[in-house]
PDB file of N, CA, C and O in Angstrom, chain B, residues numbered from 101:
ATOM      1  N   UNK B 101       0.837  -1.184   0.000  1.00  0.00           N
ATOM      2  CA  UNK B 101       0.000   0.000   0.000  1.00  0.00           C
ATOM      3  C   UNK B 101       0.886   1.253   0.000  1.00  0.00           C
ATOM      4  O   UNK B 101       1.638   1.520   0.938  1.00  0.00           O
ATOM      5  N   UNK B 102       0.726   2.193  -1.373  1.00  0.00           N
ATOM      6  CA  UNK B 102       1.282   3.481  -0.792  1.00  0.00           C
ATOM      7  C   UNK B 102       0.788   4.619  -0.267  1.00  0.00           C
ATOM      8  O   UNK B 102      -0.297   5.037  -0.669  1.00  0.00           O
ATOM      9  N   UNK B 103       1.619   5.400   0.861  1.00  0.00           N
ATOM     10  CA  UNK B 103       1.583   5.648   1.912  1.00  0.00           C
ATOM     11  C   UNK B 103       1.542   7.509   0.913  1.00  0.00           C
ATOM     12  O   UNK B 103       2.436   7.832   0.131  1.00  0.00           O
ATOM     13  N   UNK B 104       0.734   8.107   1.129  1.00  0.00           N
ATOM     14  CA  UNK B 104       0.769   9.650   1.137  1.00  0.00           C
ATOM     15  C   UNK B 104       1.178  10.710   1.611  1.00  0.00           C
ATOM     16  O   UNK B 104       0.957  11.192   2.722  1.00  0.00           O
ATOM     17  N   UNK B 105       1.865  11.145   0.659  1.00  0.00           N
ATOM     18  CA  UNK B 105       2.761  12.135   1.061  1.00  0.00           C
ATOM     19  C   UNK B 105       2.343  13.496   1.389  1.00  0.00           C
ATOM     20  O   UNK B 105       1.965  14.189   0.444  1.00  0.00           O
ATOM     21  N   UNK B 106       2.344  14.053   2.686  1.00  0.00           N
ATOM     22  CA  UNK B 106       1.535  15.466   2.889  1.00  0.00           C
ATOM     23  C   UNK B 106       2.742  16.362   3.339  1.00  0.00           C
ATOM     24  O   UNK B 106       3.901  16.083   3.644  1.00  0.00           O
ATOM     25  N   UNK B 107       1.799  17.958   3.243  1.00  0.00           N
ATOM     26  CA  UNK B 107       2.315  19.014   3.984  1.00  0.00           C
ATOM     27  C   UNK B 107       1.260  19.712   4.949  1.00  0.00           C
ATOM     28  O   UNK B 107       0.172  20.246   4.737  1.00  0.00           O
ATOM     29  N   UNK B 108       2.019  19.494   6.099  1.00  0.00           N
ATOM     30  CA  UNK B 108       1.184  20.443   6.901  1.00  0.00           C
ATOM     31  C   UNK B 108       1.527  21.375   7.498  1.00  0.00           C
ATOM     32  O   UNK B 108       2.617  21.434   8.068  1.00  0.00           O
ATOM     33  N   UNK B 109       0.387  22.597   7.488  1.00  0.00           N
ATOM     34  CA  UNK B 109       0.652  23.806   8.240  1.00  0.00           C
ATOM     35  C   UNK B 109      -0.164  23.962   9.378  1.00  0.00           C
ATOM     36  O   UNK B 109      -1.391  24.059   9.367  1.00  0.00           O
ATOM     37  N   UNK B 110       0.720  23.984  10.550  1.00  0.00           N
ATOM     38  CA  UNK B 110       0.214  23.794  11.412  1.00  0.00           C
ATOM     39  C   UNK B 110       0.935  24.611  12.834  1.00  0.00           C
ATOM     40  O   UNK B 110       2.111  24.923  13.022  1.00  0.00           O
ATOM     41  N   UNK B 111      -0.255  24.799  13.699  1.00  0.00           N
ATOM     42  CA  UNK B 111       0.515  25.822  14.962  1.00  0.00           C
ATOM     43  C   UNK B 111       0.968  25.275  16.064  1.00  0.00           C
ATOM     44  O   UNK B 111       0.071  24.816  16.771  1.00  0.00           O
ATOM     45  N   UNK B 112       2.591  25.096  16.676  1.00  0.00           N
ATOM     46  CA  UNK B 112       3.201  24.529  17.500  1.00  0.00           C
ATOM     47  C   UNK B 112       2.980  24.996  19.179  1.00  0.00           C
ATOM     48  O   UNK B 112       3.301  26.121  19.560  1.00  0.00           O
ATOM     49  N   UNK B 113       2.374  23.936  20.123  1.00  0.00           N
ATOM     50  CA  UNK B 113       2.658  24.657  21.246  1.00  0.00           C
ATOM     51  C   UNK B 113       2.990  25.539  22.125  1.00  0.00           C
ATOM     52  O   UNK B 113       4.195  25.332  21.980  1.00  0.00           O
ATOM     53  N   UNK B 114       2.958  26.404  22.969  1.00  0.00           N
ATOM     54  CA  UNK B 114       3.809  27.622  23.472  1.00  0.00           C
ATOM     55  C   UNK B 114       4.085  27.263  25.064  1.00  0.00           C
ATOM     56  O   UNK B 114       3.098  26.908  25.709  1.00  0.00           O
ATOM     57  N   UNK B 115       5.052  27.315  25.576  1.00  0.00           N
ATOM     58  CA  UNK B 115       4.832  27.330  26.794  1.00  0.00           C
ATOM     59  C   UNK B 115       4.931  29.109  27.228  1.00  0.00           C
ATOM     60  O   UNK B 115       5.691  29.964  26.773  1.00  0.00           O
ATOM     61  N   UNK B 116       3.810  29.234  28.308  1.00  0.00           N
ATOM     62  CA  UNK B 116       3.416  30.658  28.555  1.00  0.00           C
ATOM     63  C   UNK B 116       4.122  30.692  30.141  1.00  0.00           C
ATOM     64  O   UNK B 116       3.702  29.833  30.917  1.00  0.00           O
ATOM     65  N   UNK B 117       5.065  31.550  30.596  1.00  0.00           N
ATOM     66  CA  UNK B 117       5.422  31.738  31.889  1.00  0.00           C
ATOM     67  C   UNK B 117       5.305  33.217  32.295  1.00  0.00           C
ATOM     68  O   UNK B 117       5.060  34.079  31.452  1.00  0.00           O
ATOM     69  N   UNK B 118       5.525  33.567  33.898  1.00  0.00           N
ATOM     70  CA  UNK B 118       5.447  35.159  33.644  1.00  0.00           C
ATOM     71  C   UNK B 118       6.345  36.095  32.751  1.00  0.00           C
ATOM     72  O   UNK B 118       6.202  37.147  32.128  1.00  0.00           O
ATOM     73  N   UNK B 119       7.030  35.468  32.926  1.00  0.00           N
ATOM     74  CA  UNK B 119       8.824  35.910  32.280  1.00  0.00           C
ATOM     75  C   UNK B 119       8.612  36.485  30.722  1.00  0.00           C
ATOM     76  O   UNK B 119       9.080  37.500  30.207  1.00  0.00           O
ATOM     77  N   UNK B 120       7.736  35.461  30.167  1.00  0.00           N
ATOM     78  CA  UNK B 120       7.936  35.218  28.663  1.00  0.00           C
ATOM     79  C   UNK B 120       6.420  35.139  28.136  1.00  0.00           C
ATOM     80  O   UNK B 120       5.673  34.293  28.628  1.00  0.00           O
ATOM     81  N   UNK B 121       5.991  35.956  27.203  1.00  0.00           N
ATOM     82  CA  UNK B 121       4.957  35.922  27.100  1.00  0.00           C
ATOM     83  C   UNK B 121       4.696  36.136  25.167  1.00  0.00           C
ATOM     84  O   UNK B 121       4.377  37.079  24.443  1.00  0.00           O
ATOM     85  N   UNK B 122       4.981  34.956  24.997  1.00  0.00           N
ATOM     86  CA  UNK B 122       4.803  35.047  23.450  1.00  0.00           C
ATOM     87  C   UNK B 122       3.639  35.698  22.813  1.00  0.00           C
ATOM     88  O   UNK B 122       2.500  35.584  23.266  1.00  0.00           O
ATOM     89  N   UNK B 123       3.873  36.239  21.976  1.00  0.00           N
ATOM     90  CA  UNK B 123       2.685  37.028  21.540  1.00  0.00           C
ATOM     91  C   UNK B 123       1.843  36.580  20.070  1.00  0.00           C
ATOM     92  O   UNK B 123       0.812  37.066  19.605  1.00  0.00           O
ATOM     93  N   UNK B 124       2.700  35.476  19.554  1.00  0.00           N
ATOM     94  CA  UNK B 124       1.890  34.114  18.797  1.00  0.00           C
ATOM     95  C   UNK B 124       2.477  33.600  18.716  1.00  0.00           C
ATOM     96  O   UNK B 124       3.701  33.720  18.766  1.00  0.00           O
ATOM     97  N   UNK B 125       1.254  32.068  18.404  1.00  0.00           N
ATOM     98  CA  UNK B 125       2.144  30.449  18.254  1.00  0.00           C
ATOM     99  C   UNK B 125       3.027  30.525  17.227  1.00  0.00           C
ATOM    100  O   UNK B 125       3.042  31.418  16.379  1.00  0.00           O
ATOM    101  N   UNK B 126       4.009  29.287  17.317  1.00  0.00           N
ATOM    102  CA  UNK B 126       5.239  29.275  16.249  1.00  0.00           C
ATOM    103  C   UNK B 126       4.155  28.493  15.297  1.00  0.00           C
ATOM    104  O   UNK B 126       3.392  27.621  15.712  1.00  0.00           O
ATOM    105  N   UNK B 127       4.257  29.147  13.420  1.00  0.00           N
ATOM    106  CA  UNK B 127       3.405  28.418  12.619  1.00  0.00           C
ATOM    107  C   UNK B 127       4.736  27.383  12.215  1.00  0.00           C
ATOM    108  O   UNK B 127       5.889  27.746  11.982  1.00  0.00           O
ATOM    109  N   UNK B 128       4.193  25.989  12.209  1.00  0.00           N
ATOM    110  CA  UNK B 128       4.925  24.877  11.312  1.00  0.00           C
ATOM    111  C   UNK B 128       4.956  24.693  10.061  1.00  0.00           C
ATOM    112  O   UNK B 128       4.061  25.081   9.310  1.00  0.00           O
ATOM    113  N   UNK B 129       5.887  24.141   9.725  1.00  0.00           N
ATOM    114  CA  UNK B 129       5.156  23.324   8.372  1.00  0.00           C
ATOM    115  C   UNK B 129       5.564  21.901   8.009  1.00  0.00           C
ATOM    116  O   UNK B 129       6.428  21.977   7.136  1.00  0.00           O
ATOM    117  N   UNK B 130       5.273  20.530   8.348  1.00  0.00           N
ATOM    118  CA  UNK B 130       5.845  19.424   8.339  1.00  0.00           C
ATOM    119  C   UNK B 130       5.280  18.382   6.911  1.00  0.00           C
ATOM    120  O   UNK B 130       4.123  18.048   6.656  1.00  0.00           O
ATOM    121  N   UNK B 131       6.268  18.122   6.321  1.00  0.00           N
ATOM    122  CA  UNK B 131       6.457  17.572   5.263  1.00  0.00           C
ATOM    123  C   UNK B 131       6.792  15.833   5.240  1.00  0.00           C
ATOM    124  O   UNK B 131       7.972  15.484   5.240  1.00  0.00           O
ATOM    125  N   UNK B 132       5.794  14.887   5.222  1.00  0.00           N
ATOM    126  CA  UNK B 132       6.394  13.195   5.223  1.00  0.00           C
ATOM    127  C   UNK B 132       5.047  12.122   4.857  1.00  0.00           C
ATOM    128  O   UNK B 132       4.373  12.330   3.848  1.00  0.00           O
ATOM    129  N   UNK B 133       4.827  11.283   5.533  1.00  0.00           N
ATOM    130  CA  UNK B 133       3.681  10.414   4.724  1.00  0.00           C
ATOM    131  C   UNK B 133       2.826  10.247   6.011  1.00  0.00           C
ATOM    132  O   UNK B 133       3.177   9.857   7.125  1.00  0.00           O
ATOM    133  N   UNK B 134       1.492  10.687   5.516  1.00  0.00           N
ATOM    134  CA  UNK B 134       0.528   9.956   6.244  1.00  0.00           C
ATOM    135  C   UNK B 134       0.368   8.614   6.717  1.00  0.00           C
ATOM    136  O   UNK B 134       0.032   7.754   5.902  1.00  0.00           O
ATOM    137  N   UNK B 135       0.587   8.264   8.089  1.00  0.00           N
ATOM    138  CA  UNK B 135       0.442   7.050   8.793  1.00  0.00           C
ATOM    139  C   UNK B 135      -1.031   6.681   9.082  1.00  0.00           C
ATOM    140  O   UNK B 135      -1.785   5.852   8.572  1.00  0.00           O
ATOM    141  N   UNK B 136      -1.197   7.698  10.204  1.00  0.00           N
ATOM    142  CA  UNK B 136      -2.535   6.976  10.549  1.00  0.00           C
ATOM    143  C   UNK B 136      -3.418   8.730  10.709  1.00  0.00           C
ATOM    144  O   UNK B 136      -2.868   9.820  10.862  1.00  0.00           O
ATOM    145  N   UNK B 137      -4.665   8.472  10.618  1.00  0.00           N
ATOM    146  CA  UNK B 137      -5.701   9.881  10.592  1.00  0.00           C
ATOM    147  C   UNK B 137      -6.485   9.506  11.469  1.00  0.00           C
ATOM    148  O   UNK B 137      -6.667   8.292  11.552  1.00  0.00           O
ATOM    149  N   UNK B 138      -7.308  10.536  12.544  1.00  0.00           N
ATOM    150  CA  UNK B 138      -8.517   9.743  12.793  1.00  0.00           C
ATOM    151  C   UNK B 138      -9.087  11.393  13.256  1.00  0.00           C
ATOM    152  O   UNK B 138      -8.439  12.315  12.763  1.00  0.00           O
ATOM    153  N   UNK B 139     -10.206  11.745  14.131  1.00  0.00           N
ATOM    154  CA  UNK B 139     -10.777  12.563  13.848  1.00  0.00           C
ATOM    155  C   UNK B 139      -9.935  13.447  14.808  1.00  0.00           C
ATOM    156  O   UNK B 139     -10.043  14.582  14.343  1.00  0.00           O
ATOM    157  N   UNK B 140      -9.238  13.489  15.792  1.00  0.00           N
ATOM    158  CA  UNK B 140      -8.456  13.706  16.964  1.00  0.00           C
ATOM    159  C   UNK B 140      -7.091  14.139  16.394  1.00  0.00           C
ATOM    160  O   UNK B 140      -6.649  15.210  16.809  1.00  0.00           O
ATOM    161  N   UNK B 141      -6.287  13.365  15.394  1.00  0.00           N
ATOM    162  CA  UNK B 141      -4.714  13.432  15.103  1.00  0.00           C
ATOM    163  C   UNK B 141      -4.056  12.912  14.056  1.00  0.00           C
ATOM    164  O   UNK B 141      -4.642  12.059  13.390  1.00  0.00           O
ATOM    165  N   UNK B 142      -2.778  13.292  13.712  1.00  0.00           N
ATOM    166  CA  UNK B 142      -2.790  12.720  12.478  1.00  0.00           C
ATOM    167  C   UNK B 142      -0.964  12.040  13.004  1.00  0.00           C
ATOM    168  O   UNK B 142      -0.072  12.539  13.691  1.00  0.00           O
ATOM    169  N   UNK B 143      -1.084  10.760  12.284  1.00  0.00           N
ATOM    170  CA  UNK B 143       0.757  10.559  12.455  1.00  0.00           C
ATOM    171  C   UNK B 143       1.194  10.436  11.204  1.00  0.00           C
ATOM    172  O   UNK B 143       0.762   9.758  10.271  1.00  0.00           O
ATOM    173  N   UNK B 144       2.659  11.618  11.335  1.00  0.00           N
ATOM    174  CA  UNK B 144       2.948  11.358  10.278  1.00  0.00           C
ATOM    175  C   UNK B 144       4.441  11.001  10.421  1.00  0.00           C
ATOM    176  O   UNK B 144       5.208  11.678  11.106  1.00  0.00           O
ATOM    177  N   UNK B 145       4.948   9.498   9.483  1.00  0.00           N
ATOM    178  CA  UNK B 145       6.030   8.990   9.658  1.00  0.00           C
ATOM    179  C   UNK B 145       6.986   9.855   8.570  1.00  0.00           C
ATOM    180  O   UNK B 145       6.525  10.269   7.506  1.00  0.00           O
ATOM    181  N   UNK B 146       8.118  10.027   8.908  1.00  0.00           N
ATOM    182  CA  UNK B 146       9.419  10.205   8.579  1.00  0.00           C
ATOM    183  C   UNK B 146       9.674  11.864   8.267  1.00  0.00           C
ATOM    184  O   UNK B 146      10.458  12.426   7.503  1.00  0.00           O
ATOM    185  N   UNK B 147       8.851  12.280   9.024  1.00  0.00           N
ATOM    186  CA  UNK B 147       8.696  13.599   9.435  1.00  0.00           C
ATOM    187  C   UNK B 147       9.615  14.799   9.234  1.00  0.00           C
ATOM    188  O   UNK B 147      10.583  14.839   9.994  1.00  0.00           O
ATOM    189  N   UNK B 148       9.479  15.826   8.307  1.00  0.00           N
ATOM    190  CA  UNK B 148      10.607  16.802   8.287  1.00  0.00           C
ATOM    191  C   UNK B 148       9.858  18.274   8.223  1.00  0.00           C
ATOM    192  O   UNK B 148       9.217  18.743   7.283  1.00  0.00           O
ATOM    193  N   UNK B 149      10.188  18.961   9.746  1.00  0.00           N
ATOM    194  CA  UNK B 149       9.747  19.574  10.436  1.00  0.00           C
ATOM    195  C   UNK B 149      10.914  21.060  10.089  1.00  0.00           C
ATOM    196  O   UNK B 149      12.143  21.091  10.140  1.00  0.00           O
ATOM    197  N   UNK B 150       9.729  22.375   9.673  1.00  0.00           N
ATOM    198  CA  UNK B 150      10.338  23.895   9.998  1.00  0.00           C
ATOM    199  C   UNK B 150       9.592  24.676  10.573  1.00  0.00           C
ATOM    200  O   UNK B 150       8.400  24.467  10.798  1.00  0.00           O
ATOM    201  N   UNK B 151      10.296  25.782  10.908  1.00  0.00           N
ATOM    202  CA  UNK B 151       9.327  26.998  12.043  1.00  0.00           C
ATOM    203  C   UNK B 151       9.515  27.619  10.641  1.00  0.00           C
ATOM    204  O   UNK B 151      10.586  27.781  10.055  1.00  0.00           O
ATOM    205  N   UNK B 152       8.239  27.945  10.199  1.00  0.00           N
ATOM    206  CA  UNK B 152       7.658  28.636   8.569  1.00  0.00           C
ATOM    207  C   UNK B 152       8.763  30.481   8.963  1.00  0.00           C
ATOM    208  O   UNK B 152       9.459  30.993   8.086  1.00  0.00           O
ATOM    209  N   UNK B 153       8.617  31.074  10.356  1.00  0.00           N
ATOM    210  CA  UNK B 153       9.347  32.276  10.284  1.00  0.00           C
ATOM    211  C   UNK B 153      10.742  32.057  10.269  1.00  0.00           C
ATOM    212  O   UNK B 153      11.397  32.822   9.561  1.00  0.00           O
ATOM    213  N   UNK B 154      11.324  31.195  10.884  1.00  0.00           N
ATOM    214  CA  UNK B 154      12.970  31.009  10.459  1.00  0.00           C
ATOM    215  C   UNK B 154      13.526  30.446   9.747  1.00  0.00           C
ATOM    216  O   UNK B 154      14.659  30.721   9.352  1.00  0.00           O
ATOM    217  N   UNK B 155      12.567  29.134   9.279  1.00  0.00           N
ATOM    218  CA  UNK B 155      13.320  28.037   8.457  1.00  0.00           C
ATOM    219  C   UNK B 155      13.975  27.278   9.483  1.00  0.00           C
ATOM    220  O   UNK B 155      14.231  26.147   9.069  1.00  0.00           O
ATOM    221  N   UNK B 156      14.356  27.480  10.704  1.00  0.00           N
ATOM    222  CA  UNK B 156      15.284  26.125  11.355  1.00  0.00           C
ATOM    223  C   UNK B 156      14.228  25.126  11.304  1.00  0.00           C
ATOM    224  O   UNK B 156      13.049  25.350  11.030  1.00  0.00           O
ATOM    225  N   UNK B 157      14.863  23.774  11.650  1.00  0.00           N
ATOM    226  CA  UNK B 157      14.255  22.841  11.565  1.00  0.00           C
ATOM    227  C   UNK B 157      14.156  22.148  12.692  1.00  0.00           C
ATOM    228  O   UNK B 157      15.170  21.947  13.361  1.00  0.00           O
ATOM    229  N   UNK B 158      12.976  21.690  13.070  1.00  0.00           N
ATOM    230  CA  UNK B 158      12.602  21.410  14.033  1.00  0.00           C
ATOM    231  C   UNK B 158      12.058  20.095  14.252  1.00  0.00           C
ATOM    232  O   UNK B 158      11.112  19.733  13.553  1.00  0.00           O
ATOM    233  N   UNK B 159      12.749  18.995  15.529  1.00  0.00           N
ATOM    234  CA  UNK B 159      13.749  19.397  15.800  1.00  0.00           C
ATOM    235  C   UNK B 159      14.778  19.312  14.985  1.00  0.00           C
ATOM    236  O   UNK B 159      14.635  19.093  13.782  1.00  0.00           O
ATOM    237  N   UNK B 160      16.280  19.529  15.735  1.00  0.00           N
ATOM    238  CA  UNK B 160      17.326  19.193  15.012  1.00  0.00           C
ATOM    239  C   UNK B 160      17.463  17.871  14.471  1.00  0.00           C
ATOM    240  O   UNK B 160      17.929  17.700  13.344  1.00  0.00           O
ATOM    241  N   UNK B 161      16.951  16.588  15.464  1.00  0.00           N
ATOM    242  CA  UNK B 161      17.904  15.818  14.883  1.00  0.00           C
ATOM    243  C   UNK B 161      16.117  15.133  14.984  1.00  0.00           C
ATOM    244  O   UNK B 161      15.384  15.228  15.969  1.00  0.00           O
ATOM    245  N   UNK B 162      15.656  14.233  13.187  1.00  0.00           N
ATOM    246  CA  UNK B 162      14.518  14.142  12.759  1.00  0.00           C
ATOM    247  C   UNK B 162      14.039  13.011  13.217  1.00  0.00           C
ATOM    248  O   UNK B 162      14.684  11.965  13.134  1.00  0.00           O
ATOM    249  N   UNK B 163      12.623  13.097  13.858  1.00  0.00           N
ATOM    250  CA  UNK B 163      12.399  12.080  14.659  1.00  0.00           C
ATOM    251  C   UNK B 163      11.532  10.957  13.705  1.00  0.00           C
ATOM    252  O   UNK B 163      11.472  11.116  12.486  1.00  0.00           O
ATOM    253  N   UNK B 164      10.944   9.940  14.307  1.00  0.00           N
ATOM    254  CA  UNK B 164      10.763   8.682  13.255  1.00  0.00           C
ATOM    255  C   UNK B 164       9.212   8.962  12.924  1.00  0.00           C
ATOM    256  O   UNK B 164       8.448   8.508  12.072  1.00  0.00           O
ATOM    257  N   UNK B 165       9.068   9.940  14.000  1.00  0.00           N
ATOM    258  CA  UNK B 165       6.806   9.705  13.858  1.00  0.00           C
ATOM    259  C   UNK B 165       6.969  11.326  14.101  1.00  0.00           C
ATOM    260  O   UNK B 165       8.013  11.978  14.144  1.00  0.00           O
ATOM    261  N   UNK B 166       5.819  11.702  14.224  1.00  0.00           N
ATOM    262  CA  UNK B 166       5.266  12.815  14.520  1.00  0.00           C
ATOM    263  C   UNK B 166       3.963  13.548  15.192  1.00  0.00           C
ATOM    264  O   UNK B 166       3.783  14.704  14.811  1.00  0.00           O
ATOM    265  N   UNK B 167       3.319  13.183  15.851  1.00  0.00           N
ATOM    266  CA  UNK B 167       1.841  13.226  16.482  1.00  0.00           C
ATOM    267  C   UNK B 167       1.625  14.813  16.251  1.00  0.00           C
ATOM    268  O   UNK B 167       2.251  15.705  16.824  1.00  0.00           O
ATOM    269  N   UNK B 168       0.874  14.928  15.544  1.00  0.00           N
ATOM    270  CA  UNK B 168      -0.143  16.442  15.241  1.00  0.00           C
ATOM    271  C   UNK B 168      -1.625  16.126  15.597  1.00  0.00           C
ATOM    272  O   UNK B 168      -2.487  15.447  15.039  1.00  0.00           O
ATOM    273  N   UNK B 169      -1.598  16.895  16.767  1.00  0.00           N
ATOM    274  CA  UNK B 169      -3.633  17.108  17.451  1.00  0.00           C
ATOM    275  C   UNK B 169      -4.193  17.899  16.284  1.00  0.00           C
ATOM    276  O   UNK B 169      -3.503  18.804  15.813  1.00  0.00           O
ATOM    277  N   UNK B 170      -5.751  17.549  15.632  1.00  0.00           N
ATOM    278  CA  UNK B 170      -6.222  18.224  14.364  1.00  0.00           C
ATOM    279  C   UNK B 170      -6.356  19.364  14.587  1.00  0.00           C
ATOM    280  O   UNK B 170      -6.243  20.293  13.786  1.00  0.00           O
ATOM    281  N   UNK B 171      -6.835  19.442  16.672  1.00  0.00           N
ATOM    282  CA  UNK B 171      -7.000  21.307  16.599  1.00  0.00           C
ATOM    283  C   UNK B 171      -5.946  22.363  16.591  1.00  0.00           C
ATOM    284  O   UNK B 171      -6.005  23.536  16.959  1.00  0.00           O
ATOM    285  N   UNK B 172      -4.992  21.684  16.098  1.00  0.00           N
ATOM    286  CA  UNK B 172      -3.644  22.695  16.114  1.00  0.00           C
ATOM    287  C   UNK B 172      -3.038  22.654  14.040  1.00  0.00           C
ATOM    288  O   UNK B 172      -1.992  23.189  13.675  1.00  0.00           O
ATOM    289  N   UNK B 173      -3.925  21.974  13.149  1.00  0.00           N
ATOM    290  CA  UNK B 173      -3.788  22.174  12.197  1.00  0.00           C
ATOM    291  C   UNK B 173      -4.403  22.887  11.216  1.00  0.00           C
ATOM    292  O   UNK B 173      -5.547  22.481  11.012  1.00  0.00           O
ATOM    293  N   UNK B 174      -3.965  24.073  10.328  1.00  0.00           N
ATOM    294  CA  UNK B 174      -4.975  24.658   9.851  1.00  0.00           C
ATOM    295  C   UNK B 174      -4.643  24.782   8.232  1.00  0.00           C
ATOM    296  O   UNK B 174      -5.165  25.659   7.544  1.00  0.00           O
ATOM    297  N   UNK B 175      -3.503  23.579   7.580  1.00  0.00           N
ATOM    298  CA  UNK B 175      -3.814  23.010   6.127  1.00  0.00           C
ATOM    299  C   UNK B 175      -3.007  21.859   6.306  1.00  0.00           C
ATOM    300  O   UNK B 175      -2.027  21.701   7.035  1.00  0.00           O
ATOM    301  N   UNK B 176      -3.640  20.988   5.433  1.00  0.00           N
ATOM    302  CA  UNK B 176      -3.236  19.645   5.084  1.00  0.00           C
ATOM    303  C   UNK B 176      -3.147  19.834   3.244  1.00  0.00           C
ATOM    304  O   UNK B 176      -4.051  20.316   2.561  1.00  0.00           O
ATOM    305  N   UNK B 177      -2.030  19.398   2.806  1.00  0.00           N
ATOM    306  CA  UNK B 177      -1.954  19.633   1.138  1.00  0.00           C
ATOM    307  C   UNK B 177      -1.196  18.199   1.334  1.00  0.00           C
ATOM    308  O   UNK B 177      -0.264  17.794   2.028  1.00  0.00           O
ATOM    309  N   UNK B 178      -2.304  17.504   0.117  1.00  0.00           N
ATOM    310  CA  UNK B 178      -1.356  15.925  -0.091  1.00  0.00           C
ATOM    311  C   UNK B 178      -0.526  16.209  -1.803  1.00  0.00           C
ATOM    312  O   UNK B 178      -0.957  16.762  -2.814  1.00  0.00           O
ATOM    313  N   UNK B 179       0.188  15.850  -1.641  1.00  0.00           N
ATOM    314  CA  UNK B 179       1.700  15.864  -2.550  1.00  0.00           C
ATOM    315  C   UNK B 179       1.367  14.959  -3.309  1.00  0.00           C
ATOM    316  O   UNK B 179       1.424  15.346  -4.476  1.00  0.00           O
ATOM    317  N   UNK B 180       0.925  13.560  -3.172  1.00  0.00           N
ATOM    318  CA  UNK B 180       1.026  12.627  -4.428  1.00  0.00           C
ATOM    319  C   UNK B 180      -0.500  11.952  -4.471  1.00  0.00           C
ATOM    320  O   UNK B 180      -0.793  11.144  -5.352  1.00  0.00           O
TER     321      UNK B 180
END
């Protein structure tokens, strides 16, 4: 079975302290194949992750899965 290749744009966590008070989420954009979907999350294997304002990549060193909650995604574009 082949496995679909997506991009998603999507908004990363913040941790909020008094200190530091971000003033918006970091937007993503993660690029690899749809694993599994369901109405809650999406996994996507072989995952290659950027912060859309800097370009670093996130993280550094690329992890094997990726867990994205749907309410933190706001495009899904499938590639193939």
């Amino acid at each position: 079975m082949k496995k679909n290749k997506v991009k998603i744009i999507w908004n990363d966590a913040v941790i909020y302290t008094p200190d530091s008070k971000p003033e918006e989420l970091s937007k993503m954009e993660t690029v690899g194949f749809l694993e599994k979907e369901s109405e809650e999350f999406l996994i996507i294997s072989k995952p290659e992750t950027h912060k859309i304002s800097t370009g670093k990549k996130h993280p550094e060193k690329q992890p094997y899965f990726y867990f994205i909650p749907k309410g933190m995604v706001e495009k899904i574009e499938h590639l193939n």
